[in-house]
N, C-alpha and C positions, 0 to 999 in steps of 0.2 A: 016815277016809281022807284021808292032806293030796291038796292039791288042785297038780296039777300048774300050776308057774310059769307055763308058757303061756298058762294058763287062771285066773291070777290078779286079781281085783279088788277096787276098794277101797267102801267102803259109802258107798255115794253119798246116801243120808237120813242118817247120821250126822255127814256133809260140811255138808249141809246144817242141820242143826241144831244144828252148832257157828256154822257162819255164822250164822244168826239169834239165837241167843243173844250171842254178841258185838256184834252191831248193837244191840241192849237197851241198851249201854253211852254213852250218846248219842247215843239216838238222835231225828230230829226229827218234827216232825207231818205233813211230806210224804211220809214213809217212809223220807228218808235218817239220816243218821249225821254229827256234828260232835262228834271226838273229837279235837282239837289238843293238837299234839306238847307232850308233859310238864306238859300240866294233869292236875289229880285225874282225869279220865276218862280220858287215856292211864294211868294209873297201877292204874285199875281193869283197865283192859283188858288192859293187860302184866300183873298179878296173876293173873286168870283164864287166861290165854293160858300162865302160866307153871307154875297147877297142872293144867292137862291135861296138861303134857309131862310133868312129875313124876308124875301118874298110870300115865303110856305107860314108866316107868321110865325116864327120863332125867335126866341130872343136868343142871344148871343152872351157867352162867358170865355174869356179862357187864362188858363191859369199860367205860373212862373213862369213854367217851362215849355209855355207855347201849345198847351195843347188847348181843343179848338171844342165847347160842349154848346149844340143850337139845340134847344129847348121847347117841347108842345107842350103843351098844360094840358094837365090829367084832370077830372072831375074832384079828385081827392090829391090836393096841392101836399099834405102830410107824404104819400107814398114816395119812396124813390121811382126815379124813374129808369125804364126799361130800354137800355142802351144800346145802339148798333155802329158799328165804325169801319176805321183801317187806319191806311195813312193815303197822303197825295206824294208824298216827295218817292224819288226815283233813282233806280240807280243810274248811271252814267251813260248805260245802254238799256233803258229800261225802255217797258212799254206800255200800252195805254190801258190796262187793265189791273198790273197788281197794284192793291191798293186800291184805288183810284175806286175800282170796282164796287168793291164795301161799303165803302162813304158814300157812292153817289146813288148806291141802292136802299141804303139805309133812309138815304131823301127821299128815294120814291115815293118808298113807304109812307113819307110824311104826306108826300104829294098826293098819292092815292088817297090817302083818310080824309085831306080835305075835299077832294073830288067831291067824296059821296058823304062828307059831313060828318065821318062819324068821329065820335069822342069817348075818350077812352078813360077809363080808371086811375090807372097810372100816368104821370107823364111817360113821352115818349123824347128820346132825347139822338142827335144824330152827332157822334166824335168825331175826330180826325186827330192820331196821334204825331206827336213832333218826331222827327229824323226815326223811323221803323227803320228802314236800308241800312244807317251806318255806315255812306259810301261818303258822307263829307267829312263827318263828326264819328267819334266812338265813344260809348257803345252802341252797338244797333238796340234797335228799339227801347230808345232814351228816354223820352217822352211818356212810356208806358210805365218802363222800367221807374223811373223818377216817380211816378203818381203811386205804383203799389208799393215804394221804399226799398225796390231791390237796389238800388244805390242813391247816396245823396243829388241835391239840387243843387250844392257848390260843387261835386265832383262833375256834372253834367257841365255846371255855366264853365268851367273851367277848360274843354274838351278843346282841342283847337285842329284843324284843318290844316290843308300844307303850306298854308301861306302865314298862318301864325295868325289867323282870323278865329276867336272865340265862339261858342257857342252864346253867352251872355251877349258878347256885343253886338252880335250878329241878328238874336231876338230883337235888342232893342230898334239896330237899324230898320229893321221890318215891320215894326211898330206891333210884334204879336208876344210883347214881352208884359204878361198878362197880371193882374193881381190875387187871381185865386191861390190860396195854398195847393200845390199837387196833393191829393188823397185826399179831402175834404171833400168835392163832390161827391156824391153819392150817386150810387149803383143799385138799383134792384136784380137787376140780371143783364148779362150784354150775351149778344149773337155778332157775329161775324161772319159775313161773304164774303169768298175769297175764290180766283183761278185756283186750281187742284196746284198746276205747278208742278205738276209730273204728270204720266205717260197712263197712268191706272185705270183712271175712268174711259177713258178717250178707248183705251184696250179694251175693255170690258163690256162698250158703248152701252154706259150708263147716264142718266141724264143728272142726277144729283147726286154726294158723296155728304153722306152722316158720319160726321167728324167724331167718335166718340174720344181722343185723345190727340196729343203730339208727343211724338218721339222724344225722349230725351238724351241728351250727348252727352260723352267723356272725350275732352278733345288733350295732344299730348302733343312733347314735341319729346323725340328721341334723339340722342348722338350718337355714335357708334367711331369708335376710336382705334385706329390701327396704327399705319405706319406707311406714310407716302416713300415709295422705291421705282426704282428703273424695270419697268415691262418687262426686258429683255435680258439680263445676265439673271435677274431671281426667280430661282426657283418654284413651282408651284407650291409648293411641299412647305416651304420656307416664308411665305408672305405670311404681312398680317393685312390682309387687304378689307377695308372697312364694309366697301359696296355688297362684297357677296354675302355677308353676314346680316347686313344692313337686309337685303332681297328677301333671304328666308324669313327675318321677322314683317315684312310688307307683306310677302305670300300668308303669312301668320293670321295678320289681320283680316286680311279676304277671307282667309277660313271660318276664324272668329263669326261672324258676319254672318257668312252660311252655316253656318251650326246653330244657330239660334231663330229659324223664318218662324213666321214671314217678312217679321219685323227689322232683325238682326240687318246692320249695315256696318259692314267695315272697308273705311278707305285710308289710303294714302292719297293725300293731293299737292304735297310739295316736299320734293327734296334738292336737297344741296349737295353735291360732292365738291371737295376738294381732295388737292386742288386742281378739277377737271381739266383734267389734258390726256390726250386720248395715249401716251407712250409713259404714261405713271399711274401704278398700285393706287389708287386711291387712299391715302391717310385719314379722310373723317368725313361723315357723311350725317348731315341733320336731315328728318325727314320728319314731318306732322304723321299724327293719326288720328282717325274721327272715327267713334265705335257709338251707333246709335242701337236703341230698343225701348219698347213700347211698357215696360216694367220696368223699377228699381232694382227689382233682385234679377233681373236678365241682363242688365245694366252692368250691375256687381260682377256678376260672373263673368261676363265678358272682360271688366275692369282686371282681376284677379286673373284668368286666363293670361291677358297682354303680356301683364306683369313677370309670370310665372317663365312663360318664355321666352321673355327678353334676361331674364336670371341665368336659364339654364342656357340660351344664348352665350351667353359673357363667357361660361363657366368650358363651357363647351370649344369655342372659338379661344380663349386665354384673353380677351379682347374687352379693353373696358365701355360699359351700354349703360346710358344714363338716359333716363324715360323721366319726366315731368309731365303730368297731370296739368295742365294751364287755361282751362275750363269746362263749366259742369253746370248743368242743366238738367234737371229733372226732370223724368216723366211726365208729363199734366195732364190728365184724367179729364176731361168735362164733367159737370153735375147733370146726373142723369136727368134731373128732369128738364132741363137746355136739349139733352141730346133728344132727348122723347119728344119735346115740342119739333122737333125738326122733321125728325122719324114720323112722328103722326100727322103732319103738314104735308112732308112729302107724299105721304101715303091716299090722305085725299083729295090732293092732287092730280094723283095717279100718274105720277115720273117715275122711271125706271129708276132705279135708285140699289146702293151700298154702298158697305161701310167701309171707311176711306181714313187711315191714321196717319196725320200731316207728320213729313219727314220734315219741314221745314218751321221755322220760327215765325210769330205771330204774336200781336200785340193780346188775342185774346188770353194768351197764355198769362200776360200779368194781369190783364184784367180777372182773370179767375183767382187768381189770390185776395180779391177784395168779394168779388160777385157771383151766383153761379153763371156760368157759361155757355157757351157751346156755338161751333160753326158747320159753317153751309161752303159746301165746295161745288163747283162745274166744272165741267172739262175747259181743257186749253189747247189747242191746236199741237200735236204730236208732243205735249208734255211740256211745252217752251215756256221758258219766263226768265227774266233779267235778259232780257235781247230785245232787241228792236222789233224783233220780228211775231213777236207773241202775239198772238191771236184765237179771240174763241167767239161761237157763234152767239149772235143775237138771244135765237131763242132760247139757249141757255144758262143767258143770262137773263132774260125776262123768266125763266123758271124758279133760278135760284133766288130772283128775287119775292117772286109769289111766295115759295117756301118760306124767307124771311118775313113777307109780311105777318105771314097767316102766323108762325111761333113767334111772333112778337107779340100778335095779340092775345094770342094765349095767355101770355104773362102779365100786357096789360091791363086784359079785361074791357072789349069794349062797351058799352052803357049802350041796352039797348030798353 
């Protein structure tokens, strides 16, 4: 007897025992995974990853830049198809779920449909984006970034790692140097599942997070310029000491941050003194700033704030502060009705569920420049991710991927 749609679910041990067998593929003695973009163990892992969908009766494309589209055929071969992804590649101490997770849920889903036979409207199609992490090659998420034209396909082949290894030649050696043009496939709408990747849900003990947005950044680097002297014959009164000036605008930032919740993030996460020696003034001191928020115009304001008193900074101290802007990232919004298929998924479901705005970066974020969007978050064991040690539970990720199924069919419509 088929099983009515309402009451459809995906094999949550089978979920899971693709997940661990994929983590086999580099994996390390802590329990993580170090599978870096287009070495031999992404090549194993795209290999395996590529004969389960061909198993699931899908066919196989993938384009220049390595990215990887396994194909179900919809009733009406005219519609685009309705997309779900991530990436496989790792960071260096990565684990067995970012990533990894989305792609190999986004199968299920295929798995499941053919379980119970059904066929859908739309095609339904399963991605895997090329280097998301950005731990071999730069930029992080290339592959994505490449397909919606936020940067060229020769600036990407071009990219080279520490050894003076290509991203082009490195494609070809792993034989996923593909012939579609990036951005020529077509999209009807992509969903993503993904670990939260922070500490939110897991606090809240929530079982699914409705992505309605990702943060977007203004990241900077600052100098601050004094005068390296002897600790001990100069005066307080008389230094131009970099670091303490440098302090107040870093306290500055945390401010920034907290002035603007719940959204509002401001960090420092690397500074330089020179020339650090613990019996000399400090003369100059580089430090980063990363100002996130969930608007453009909270964004601004924040931008504009930094600014304003890193100025009166200079003017105040006599001390010259040089701020550069050296990346920018816009808010991304999801289209509501990605977010509403998720929202009304989860809802008859019946998972404890809220709304959850990713501070971290995603490939769905370029895919929303082409399609509408939207992601499906779960918890991750006390927030961890980029560690060995990440971990989240089964059933919530057989949840998140039910939620997936169910808003995927929304959009593709299944024929019944």
């Amino acid at each position: 007897m088929a099983v009515a749609l309402r009451d459809l679910r995906i094999n949550g041990d089978r979920l899971w025992a693709s997940l661990m067998e994929l983590a086999q593929i580099g994996a390390t003695a802590k329990g993580g995974v170090k599978r870096l973009a287009l070495s031999d163990l992404d090549k194993q892992g795209r290999d395996l990853v590529v004969s389960w969908g061909k198993q699931a009766g899908m066919t196989v494309a993938v384009d220049k830049i390595g990215n990887v589209f396994m194909h179900r055929a919809g009733r009406n071969a005219a519609l685009p198809p309705v997309m779900s992804g991530s990436h496989i590649d790792t960071q260096p101490t990565g684990g067995k779920f970012d990533g990894n997770y989305g792609v190999l849920a986004a199968l299920e889903v295929v798995r499941t449909l053919n379980d119970h036979q059904i066929q859908t409207e739309a095609p339904i199609e399963v991605a895997f984006w090329t280097n998301e992490e950005g731990s071999r090659f730069v930029p992080v998420m290339m592959g994505s970034g490449v397909f919606c034209g936020a940067f060229t396909l020769e600036h990407a082949y071009a990219a080279k790692d520490i050894d003076g290894k290509t991203v082009a030649d490195e494609l070809a050696r792993i034989g996923y140097l593909g012939t579609e043009e990036p951005g020529q496939h077509p999209i009807g709408a992509y969903f993503e599942a993904h670990i939260e990747q922070g500490p939110v849900l897991e606090d809240a003990d929530k079982v699914i997070g409705v992505v309605p947005g990702v943060l977007g950044l203004s990241w900077y680097d600052c100098v601050v310029t004094g005068m390296e002297a002897h600790a001990g014959p100069t005066p307080m009164g008389l230094r131009k000491d970099a670091l303490q000036v440098a302090t107040h605008i870093m306290q500055e930032v945390v401010n920034i941050g907290n002035r603007y919740p719940p959204y509002g993030r401001g960090t420092v996460g690397m500074v330089q003194v020179f020339p650090n020696s613990r019996n000399v003034i400090p003369g100059e001191v580089k430090f980063s700033i990363d100002l996130r928020n969930v608007s453009s115009e909270l964004l601004d304001t924040m931008h504009n704030e930094i600014l304003a008193f890193v100025d009166s900074s200079s003017q105040s101290s006599g001390l010259k502060i040089s701020i550069e802007r050296v990346s920018y990232f816009p808010p991304c919004p999801f289209h509501p009705e990605c977010v509403d298929a998720v929202r009304k998924a989860t809802a008859e479901l019946g998972y404890s569920t809220m709304d959850v705005v990713s501070g971290a970066g995603h490939d769905a974020i370029y895919a929303a420049r082409l399609a509408p969007s939207g992601m499906i978050f779960v918890p991750c064991k006390d927030g961890i991710s980029h560690n060995e040690i990440e971990d989240a539970k089964a059933e919530h990720l057989s949840a998140g991927c039910n939620v997936l199924l169910h808003a995927m069919l929304e959009r593709a419509q299944p024929v019944v």
